[in-house]
C-alpha positions in Angstrom: -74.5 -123.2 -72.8 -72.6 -122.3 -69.7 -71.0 -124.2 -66.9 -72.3 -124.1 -63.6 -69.1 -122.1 -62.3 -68.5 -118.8 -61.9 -65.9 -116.6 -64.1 -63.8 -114.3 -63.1 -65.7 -110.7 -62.3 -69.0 -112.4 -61.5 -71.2 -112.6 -58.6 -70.9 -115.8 -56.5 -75.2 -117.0 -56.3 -76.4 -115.7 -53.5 -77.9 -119.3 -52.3 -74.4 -120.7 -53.2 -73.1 -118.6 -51.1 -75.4 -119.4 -48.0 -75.4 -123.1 -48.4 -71.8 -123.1 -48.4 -71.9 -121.0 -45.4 -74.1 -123.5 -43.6 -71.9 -126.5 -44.3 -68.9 -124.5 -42.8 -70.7 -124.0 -39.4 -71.0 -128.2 -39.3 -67.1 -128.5 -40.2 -64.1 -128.5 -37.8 -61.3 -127.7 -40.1 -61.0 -125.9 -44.1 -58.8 -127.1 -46.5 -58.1 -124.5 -49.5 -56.9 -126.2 -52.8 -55.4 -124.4 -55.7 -56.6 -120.5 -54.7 -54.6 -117.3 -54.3 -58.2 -116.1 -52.7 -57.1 -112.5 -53.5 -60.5 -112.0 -54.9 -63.1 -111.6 -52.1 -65.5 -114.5 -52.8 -63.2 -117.5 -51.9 -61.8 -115.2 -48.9 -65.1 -114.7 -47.0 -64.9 -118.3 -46.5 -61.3 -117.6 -44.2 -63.2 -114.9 -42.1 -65.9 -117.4 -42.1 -63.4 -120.1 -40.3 -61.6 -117.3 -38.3 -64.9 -116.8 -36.5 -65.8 -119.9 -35.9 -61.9 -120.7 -34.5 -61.3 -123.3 -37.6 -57.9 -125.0 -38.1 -57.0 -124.1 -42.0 -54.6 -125.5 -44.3 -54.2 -124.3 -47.4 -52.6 -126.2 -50.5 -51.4 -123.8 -53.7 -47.8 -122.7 -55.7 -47.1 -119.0 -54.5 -48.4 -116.9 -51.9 -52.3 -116.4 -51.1 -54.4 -114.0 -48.6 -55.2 -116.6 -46.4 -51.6 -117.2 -45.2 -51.3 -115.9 -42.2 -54.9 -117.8 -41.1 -53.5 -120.9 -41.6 -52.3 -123.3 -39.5 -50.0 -125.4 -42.4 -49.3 -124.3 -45.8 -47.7 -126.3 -48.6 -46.4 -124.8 -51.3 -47.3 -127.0 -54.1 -49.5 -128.1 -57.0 -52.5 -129.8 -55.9 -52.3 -132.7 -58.4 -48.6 -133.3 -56.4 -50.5 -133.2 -53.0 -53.7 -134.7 -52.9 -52.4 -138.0 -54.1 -50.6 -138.1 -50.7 -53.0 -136.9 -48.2 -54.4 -139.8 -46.4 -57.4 -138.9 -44.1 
């Protein structure tokens, strides 16, 4: 039995992919939680938002690719943050 995730090394699903690409072109705004996104398939998402002119934010302990793209970063567990944010 295996978790509907994928592991390190593996292909993201190609649908998975696409729908998430979809939702992104209804959204305003991108909040990354808890990612370096050194690895390609959580960064395609940032060039996703840089085309479309999204504001970013991007929540994690340590540096990630997507810094420069982002609008605010805190540097900081998630489990410390999102008990804070207030929408």
């Amino acid at each position: 039995m295996k978790p509907d995730l994928v592991f390190f090394g593996e292909s993201v699903p190609r649908e998975r992919v696409e729908r998430v690409k979809r939702e992104l072109a209804e959204c305003d705004a991108l909040l990354v939680l808890g990612s370096s996104l050194y690895v390609y398939s959580g960064y395609r998402f940032i060039l996703a938002g840089l085309e479309r002119g999204m504001r970013m934010c991007g929540v994690n302990i340590g540096p990630t690719r997507g810094d420069p793209h982002f609008q605010f970063r805190i540097n900081a567990r998630c489990g410390d943050v999102l008990p804070r944010l207030h929408v």
